[in-house]
C-alpha positions in Angstrom: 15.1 162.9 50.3 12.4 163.8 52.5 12.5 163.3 56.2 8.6 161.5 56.6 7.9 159.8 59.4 4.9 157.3 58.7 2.3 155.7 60.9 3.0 152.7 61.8 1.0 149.8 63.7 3.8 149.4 65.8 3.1 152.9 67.9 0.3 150.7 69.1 2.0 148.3 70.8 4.7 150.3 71.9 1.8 152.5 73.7 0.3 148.8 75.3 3.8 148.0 76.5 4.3 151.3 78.1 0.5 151.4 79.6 0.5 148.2 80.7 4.4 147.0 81.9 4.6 150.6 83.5 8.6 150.6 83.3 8.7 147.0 84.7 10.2 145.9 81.6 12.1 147.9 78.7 10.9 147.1 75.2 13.3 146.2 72.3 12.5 146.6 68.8 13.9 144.4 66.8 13.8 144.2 63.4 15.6 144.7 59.7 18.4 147.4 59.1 16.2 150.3 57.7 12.8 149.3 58.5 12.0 152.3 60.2 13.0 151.1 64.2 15.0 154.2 64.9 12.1 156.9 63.3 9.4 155.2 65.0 10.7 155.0 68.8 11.9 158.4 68.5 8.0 159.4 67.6 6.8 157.6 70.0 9.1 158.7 72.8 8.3 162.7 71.7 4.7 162.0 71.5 4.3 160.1 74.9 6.9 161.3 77.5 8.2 164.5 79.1 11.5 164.3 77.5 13.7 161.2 76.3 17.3 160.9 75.4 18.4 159.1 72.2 21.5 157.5 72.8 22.6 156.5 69.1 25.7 153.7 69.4 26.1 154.1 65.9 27.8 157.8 66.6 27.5 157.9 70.6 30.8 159.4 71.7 33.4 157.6 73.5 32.4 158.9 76.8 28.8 157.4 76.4 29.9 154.0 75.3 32.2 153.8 78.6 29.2 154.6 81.0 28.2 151.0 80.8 31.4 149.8 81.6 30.8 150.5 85.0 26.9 151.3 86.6 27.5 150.4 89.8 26.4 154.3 90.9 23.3 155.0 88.3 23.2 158.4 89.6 26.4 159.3 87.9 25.4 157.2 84.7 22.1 159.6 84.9 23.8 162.6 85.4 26.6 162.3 82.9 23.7 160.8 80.2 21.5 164.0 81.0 25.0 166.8 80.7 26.5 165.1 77.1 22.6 165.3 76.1 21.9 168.2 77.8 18.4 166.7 78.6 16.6 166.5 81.7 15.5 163.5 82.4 11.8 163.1 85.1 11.2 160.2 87.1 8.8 157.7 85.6 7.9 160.5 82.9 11.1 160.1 80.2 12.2 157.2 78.5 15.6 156.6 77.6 16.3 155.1 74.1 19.4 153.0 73.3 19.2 152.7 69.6 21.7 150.0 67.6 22.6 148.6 70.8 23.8 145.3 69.5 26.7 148.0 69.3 27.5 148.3 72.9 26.0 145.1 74.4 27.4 146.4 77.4 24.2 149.0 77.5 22.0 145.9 76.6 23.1 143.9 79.3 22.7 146.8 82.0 19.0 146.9 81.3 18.2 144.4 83.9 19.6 147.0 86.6 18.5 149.6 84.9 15.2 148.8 85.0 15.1 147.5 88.4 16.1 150.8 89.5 12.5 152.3 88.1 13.4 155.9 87.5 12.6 155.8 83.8 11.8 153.8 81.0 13.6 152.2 78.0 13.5 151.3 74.7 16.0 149.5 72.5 16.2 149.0 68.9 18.9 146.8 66.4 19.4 144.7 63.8 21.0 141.2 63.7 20.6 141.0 67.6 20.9 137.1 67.8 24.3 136.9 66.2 26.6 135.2 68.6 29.3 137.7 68.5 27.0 140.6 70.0 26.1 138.5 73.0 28.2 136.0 73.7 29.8 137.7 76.8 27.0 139.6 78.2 23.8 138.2 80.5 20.8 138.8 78.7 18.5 140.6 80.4 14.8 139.0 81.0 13.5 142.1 81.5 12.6 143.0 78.1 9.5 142.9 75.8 10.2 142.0 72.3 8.5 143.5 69.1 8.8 142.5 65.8 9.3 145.5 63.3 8.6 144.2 59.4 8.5 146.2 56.6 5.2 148.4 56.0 2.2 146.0 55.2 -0.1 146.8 53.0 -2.3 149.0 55.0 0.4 151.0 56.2 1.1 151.7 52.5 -2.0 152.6 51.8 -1.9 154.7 54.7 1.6 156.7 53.4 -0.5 156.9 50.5 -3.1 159.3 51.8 -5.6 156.6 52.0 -7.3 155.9 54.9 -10.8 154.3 53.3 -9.9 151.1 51.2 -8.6 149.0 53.4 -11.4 149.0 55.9 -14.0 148.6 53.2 -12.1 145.5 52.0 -12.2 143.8 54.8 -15.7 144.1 55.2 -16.2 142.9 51.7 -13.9 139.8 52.9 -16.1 139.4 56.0 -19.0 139.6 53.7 -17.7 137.4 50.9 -18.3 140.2 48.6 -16.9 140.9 45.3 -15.4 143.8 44.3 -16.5 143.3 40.5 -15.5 147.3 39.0 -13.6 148.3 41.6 -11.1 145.1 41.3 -9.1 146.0 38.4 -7.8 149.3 40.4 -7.6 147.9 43.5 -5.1 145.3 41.6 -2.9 147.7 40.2 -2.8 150.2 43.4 -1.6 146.6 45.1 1.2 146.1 42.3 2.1 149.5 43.0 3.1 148.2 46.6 4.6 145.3 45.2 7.0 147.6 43.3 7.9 149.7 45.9 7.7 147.4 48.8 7.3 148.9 52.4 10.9 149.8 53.1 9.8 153.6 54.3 13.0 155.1 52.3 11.6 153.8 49.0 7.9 154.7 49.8 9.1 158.4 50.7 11.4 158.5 47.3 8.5 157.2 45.8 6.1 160.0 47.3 8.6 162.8 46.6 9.4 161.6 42.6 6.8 159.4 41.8 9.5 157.6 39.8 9.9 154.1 39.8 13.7 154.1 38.4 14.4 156.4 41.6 12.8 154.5 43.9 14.8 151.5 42.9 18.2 152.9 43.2 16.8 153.6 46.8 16.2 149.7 46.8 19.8 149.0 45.5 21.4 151.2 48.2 19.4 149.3 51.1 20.3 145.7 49.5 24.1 147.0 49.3 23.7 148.0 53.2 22.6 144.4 53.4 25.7 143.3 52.2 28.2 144.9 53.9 26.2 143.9 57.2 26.3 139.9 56.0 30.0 140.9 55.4 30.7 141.8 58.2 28.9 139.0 60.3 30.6 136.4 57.5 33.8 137.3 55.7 33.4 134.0 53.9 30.6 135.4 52.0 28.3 132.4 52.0 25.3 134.8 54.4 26.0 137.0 51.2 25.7 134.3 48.7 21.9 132.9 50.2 20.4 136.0 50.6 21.6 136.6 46.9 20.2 133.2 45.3 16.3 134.0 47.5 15.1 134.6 44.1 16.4 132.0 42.0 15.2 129.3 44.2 12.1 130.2 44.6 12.1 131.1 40.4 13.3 127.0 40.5 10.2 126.2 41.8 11.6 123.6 44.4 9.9 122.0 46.9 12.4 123.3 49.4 15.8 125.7 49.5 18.9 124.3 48.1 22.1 125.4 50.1 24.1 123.8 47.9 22.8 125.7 44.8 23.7 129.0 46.4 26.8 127.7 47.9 29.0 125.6 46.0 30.9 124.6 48.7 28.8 124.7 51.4 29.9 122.5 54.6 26.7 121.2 55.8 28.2 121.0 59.6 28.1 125.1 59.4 25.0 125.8 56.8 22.5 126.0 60.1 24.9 128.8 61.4 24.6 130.3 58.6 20.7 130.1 58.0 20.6 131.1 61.7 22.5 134.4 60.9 20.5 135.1 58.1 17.4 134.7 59.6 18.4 136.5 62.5 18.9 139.4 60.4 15.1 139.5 59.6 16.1 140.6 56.0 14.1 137.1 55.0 11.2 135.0 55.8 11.4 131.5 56.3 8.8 128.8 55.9 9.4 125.0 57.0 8.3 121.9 55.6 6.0 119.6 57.7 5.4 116.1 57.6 2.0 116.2 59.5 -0.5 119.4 58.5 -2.7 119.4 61.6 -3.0 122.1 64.3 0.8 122.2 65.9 2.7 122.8 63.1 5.9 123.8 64.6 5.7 120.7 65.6 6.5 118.6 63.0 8.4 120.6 61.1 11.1 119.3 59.1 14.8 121.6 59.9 16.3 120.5 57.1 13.6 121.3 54.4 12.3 125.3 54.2 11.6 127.7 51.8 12.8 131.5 52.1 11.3 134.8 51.2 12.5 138.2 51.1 11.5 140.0 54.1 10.2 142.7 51.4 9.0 142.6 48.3 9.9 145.6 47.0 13.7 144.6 47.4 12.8 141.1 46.2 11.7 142.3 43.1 15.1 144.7 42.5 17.2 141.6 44.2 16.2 139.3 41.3 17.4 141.9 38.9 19.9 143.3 40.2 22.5 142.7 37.8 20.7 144.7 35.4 19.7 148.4 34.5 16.3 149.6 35.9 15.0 149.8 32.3 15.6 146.2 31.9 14.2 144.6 34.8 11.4 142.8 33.7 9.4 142.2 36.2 8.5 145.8 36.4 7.7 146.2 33.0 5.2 142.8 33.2 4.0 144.0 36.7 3.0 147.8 35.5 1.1 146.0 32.4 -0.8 143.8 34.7 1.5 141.0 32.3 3.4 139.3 34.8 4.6 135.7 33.2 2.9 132.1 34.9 6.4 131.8 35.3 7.3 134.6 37.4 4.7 133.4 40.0 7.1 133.4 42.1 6.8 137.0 42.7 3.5 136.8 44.3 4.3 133.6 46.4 6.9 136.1 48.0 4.2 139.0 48.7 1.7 136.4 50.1 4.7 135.3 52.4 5.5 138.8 53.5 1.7 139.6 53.7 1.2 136.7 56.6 4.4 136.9 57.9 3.2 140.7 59.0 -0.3 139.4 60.1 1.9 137.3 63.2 1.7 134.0 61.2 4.8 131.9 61.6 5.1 130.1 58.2 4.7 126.4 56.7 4.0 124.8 53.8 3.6 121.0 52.9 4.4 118.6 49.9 3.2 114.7 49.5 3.6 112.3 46.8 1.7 112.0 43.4 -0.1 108.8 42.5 2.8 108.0 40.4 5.2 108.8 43.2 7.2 110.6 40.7 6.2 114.2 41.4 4.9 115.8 44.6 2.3 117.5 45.4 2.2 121.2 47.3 0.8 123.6 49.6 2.0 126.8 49.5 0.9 127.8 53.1 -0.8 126.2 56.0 -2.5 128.2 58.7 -3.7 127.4 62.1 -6.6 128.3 62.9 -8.9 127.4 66.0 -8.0 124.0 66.7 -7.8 123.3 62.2 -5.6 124.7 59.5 -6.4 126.3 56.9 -4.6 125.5 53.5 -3.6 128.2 50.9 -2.7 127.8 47.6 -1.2 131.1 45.1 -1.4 131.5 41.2 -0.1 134.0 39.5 -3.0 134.7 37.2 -5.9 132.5 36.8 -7.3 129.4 38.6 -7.9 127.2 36.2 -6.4 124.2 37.9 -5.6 123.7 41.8 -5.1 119.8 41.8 -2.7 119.9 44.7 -5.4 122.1 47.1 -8.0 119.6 46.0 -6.3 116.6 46.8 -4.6 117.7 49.7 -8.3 119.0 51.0 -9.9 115.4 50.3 -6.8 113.3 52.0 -7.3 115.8 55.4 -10.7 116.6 55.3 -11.3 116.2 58.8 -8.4 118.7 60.0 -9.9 121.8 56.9 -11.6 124.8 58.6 -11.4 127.1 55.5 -9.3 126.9 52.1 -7.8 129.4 50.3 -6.5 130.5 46.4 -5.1 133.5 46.4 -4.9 135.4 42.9 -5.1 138.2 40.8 -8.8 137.7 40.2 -11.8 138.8 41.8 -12.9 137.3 45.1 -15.0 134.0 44.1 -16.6 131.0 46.2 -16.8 127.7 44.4 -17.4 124.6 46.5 -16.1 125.4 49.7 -13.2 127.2 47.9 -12.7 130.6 48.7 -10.5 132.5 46.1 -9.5 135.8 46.8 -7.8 138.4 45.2 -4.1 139.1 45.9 -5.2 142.6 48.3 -7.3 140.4 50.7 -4.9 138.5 51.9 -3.6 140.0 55.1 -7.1 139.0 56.7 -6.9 135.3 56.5 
């Protein structure tokens, strides 16, 4: 496969950090395994400094891992660092990269005197960083500025895709309210094409270099097996395993929240928050809480006990829901390359509209009331806040025929509504305060 290194919005923020902290903090990159953490910082510190070291704990030597054992003379860590690299290191001008170093926290821990000392700067990168058994005998240091790292949005996609243009001109057409009429029915199936692939950057380069779907899902399968081994690893019960697994099928059930229990049989509800911690921790999903009062503050009256999750990734989503069959038989890619996705494969989108706002920096929450009849409830996909209102958002699948739980839910908290939202496959439409908009548009809510 071919080595591509992608742009990435990320390079961004990493060149704010290093502008603006000016080595008074190091920077760690957290984010999903194979996301595209270690490729990035590696640009970034070629592009931007005078030299760097990569110090990789995944296949550092035995000599580097004991270095942090002791630092009470950085000179010597500095020298030794600089003869097993054979890199010179320049004050304030190189940047020293410590990349999986959930694998020696030891390195983590010594960033606090490391940066303190102010000779160069650092960055760090790993996955499953919160689990309790990386840190729970090291300080952690304060001196660190965190960035998220998600999959590749849709822009970035675009952007692997040679495309520079369309997104821009969408948003304008979404600050314009404009419809795309023509142009729509492409612009749908160039966004199903991301669906498909999803923005793990492995998949999108196997996808550049064959432009075959079948190969770019057993790139999917590999990265989803990788998953497993690290939930494994973190819990030998396998129930981590067993909740990633079932992501699908509860959202397929169409529940108003996830069911631990239909994932894991015998799930002991006294250790089921350790586990959700773990697996959120691993940023291999996105989660989205319940709350019981949908004004501005959500956080705060979310409800711990009732969420939804998402895949961190659609692309995987879509080969996770399938995965016990052949490539040839998985079909939601057969429906989603007709443009014939099933009402009842909705679910699908739900997920790419979770992922899509999830990488715009919204944290995520939905909320369900009672029917008239008390029977049924009521739902809102997504909430939003937004000034000091929220915004409700509603997905279909397909058409809009009916959105009884946006319109009720809109008339009951009228007061608290700065803008509302169906998201579908259609073209983008205003009808009574009701802004629909296709599935593309919806990274600029």
């Amino acid at each position: 496969m071919a080595d591509i290194t992608f742009k990435r919005k990320l390079y961004q923020r990493l060149l704010d950090w290093k502008r603006n902290r000016s080595g008074r903090t190091a920077v760690l990159v957290e984010g999903a395994r194979r996301v595209g953490k270690s490729t990035l910082v590696e640009a970034f510190a070629k592009q931007e400094y005078r030299s760097y070291i990569l110090v990789d704990f995944s296949k550092a030597s035995t000599e580097t891992f004991n270095l942090f054992n002791d630092i009470s003379d950085l000179n010597y860590v500095f020298l030794r660092l600089q003869l097993i690299y054979n890199v010179r290191l320049y004050e304030r001008e190189s940047v020293i990269i410590f990349d999986e170093v959930q694998l020696q926290p030891l390195a983590r821990q010594a960033i606090k005197h490391l940066v303190a000392d102010g000779r160069y700067d650092y960055i760090e990168t790993g996955s499953l960083l919160s689990i309790k058994k990386n840190v729970r005998n090291i300080v952690i240091p304060s001196e660190e500025t965190k960035l998220r790292m998600n999959p590749m949005d849709y822009e970035e996609f675009r952007w692997a895709m040679g495309d520079t243009v369309t997104v821009p001109l969408l948003q304008k057409a979404f600050a314009d309210r404009l419809p795309l009429k023509e142009a729509h029915r492409k612009l749908m199936r160039d966004f199903r094409l991301y669906m498909l692939v999803g923005g793990m950057p492995q998949a999108v380069s196997e996808y550049l270099e064959t432009n075959n779907l079948s190969s770019v899902d057993v790139v999917k399968r590999e990265i989803l097996d990788l998953y497993f081994s690290d939930f494994h690893r973190i819990d030998p019960s396998g129930r981590v395993s067993m909740m990633f697994e079932a992501v699908p099928a509860e959202l397929n059930r169409n529940s108003s929240r996830y069911r631990v229990s239909n994932a894991v049989k015998d799930a002991r509800n006294d250790r089921m928050s350790e586990y959700l911690a773990d697996l959120v921790s691993s940023m291999t999903v996105n989660i989205s809480y319940n709350v019981s009062d949908p004004n501005i503050g959500l956080s705060q009256s979310k409800d711990m006990d009732s969420y939804k999750l998402f895949i961190a990734d659609t692309g995987l989503f879509i080969t996770l829901a399938f995965r016990d069959k052949a490539f040839t038989d998985n079909i939601i890619y057969q429906q989603l390359l007709s443009d014939k996705l099933a009402t009842n494969l909705r679910y699908v989108y739900e997920n790419v509209v979770a992922q899509m706002l999830r990488a715009s920096g919204n944290e995520l929450y939905y909320h369900t009331f009672p029917t008239d009849s008390g029977k049924h409830n009521y739902e809102i996909d997504f909430l939003l806040a937004r000034h000091n209102k929220i915004c409700p958002v509603e997905v279909k699948s397909s058409g809009y025929k009916a959105h009884a739980s946006l319109d009720i839910f809109c008339d009951k908290f009228s007061s608290r509504i700065l803008d509302k939202y169906l998201i579908y496959s259609k073209d983008l439409a205003k009808e009574q305060g009701l802004t629909c908009l296709p599935f593309y548009m919806t990274q600029f809510i």
